[in-house]
C-alpha positions in Angstrom: -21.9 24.5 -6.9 -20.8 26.3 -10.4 -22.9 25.8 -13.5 -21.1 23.0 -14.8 -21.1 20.9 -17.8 -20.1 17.0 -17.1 -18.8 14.3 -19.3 -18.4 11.0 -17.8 -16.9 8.7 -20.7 -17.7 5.0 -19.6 -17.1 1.9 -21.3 -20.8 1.7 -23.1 -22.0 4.9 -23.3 -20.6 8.6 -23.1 -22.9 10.5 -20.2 -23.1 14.2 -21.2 -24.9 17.1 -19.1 -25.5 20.5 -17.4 -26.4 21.7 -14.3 -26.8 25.2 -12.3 -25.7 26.6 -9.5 -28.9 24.8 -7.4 -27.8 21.0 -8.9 -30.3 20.8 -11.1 -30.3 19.2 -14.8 -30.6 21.3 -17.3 -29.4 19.7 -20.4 -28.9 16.0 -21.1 -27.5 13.4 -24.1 -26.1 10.1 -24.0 -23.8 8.4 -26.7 -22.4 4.9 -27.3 -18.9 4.9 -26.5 -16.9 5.3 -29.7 -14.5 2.9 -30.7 -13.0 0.8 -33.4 -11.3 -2.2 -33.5 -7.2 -2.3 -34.5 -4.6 -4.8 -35.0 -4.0 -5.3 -31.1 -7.4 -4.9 -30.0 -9.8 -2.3 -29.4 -8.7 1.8 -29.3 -11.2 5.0 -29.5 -12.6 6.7 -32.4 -11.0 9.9 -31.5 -12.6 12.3 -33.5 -15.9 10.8 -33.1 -15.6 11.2 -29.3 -14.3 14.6 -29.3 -16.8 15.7 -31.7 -19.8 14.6 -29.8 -18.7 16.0 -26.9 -18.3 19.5 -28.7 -21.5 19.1 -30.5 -23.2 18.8 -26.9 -21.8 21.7 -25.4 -22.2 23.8 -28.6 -26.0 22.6 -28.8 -26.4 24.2 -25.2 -28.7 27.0 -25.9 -27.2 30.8 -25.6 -28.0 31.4 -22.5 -26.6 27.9 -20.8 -23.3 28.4 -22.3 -23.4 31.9 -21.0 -23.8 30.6 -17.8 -21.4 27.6 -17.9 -18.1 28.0 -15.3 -17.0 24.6 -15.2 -16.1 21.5 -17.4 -15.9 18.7 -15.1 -14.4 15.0 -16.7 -14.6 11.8 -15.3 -14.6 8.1 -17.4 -12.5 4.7 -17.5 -9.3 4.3 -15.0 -7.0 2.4 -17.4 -7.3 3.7 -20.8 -4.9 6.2 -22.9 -2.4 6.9 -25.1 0.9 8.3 -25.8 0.1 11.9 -26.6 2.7 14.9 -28.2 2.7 18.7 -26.6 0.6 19.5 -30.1 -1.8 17.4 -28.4 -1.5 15.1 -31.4 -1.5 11.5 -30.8 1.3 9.4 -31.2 0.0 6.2 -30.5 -3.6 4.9 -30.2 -6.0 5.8 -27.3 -6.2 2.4 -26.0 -9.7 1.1 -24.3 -8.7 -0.3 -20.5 -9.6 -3.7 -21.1 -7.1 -4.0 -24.3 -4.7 -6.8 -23.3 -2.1 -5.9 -25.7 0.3 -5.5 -22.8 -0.2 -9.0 -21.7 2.9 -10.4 -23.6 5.7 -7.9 -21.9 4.1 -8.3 -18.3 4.4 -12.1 -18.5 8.2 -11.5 -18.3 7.7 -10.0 -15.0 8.6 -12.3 -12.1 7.0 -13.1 -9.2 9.1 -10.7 -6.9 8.4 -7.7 -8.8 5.4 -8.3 -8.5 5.1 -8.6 -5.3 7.1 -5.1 -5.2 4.3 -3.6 -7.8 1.1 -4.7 -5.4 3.5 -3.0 -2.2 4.1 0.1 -4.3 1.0 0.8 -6.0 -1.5 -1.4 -4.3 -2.9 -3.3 -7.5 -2.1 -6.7 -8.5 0.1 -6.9 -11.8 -2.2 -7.3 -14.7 -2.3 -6.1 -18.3 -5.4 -4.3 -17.3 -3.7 -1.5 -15.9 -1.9 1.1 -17.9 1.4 0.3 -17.4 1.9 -2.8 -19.8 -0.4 -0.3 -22.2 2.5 2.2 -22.0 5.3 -0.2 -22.1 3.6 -1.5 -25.1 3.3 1.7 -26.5 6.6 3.0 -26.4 7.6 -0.1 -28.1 5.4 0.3 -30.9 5.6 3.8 -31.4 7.4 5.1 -34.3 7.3 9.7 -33.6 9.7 12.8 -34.3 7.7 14.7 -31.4 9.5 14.8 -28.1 8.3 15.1 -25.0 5.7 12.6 -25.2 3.6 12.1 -22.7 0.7 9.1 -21.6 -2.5 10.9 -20.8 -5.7 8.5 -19.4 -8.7 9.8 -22.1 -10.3 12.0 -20.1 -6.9 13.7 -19.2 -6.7 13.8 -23.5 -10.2 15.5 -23.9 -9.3 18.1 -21.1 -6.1 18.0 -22.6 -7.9 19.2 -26.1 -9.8 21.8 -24.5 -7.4 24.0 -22.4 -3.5 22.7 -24.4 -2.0 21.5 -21.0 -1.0 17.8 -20.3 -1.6 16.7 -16.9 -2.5 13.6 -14.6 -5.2 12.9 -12.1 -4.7 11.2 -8.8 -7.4 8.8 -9.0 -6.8 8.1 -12.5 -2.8 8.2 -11.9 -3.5 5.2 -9.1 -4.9 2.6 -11.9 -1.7 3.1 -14.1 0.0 0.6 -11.8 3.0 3.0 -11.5 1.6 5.5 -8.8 3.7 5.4 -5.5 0.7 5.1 -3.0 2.9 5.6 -0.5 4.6 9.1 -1.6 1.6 10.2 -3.8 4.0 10.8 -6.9 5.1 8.3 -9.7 7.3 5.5 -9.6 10.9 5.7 -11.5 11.7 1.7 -9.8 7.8 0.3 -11.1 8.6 1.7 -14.3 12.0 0.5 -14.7 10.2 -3.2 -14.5 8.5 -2.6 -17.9 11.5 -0.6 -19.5 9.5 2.6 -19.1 11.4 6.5 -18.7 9.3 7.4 -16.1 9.5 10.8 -17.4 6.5 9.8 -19.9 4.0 10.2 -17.0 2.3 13.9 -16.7 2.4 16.1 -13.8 0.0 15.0 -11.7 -3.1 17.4 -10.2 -5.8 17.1 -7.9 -9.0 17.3 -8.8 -9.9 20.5 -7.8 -7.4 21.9 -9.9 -8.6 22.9 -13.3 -7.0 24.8 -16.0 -8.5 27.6 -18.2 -10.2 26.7 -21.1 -8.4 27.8 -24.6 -9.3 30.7 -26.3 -9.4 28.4 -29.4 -11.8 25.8 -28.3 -14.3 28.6 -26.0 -14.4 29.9 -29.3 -15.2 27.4 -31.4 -18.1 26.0 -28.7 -19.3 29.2 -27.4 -18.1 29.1 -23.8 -16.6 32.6 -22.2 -12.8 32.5 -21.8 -13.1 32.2 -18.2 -14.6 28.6 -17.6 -12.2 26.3 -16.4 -11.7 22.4 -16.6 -11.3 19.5 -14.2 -10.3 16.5 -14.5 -12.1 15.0 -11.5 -11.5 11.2 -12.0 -12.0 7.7 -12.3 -15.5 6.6 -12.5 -16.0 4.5 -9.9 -14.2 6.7 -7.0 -16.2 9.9 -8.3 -19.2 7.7 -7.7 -18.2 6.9 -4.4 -17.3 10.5 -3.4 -21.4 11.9 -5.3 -22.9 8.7 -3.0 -21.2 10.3 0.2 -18.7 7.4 1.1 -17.5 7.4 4.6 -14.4 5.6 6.6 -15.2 2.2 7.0 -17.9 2.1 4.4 -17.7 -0.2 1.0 -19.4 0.9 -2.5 -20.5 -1.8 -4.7 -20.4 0.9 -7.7 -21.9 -1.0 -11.1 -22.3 0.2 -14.6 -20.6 -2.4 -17.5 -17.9 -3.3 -15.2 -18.2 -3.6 -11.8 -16.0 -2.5 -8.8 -16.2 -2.4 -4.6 
């Protein structure tokens, strides 16, 4: 493997760390997730989150950032925000378990529904990202075009190379990923009144983008590491446990999933 620093942003706790080229742990910190209540429900502290996670890589000592070739980002399936190409954000970044999308999906009948599990695989529920954008785009008062919803870890890696862009594994908990055809749905979002154009280009995980000159900068890191978005939690668990075909994962932390 490449030296890599990890963050893994869960519902509790933000898991920070580095390790070499052998796997090995070389630096370490753990966080409480920051967030704040609003009038909805409950959305990130932003800055809090995006300054801890700078602070960490920043503390590395010289030579660990020297040595540092990847960022790699996994967290939370169902979270985000809407989020402007200045990488400001336009709405809040909204925790997955907010149900402030629970009022708009009610009005969804029972055979869209059933056309949402076919599609995407999951069962309709405010849970998922969908009814978060819907709600957003409702709510959202912005001059900036060319907005975009952005799961936060996609934000964070977002903030440290200035490119927008989805992850499959995250992109599947939105509720509006064609299983199927591996690309977004125009008809599932046309359910909640959603321009399907808000949703990112979508990568795989082994497709990172260089970091910014701005933010290697301001942290220390050479102009060369690149970042990753590598996924939701629970399936980057199940790929680090070795997960075969025909093999289940009962993957726990605050929530739990199988």
């Amino acid at each position: 493997m490449r030296p890599t620093v990890t963050i893994d942003i869960g519902t509790t706790r933000v898991k920070l760390g580095f390790f070499d080229e052998t796997g090995a742990q070389l630096a370490s910190a753990k966080h409480p997730t920051p967030t704040q209540p609003d009038e909805w429900g409950v959305v990130y502290d932003v800055p809090a989150l995006l300054g801890m996670i700078a602070g960490f890589v920043s503390g590395l000592g010289v030579q660990q950032r020297g040595r540092v070739e990847r960022i790699a980002i996994a967290g939370v399936g169902e979270s985000g925000g809407l989020v402007a190409p200045d990488l400001t954000l336009a709405s809040p970044m909204i925790l997955w378990f907010d149900q402030r999308g629970a009022a708009i999906l009610a009005g969804v009948g029972a055979a869209a529904r059933a056309e949402i599990y076919e599609v995407t695989g999951l069962p309709a529920s405010p849970n998922y990202g969908l009814s978060k954008i819907a709600w957003t785009t409702r709510h959202t008062v912005s001059a900036a075009a060319d907005l975009v919803w952005l799961n936060i870890s996609e934000f964070v890696a977002a903030t440290m190379t200035g490119v927008r862009w989805a992850e499959y594994s995250l992109a599947s908990r939105t509720m509006a990923l064609d299983l199927a055809g591996g690309s977004w749905s125009p008809r599932i979002c046309e359910i909640f009144g959603v321009d399907s154009a808000v949703l990112p280009p979508l990568h795989r995980a082994s497709e990172g983008e260089p970091v910014a000159a701005e933010f290697a900068r301001r942290v220390g890191l050479a102009n060369s590491v690149r970042v990753h978005v590598v996924g939701h939690d629970h399936m980057v668990g199940g790929v680090g446990a070795g997960l075969q075909p025909g093999e289940i994962l009962n993957s726990t932390g605050t929530t739990e999933g199988v």
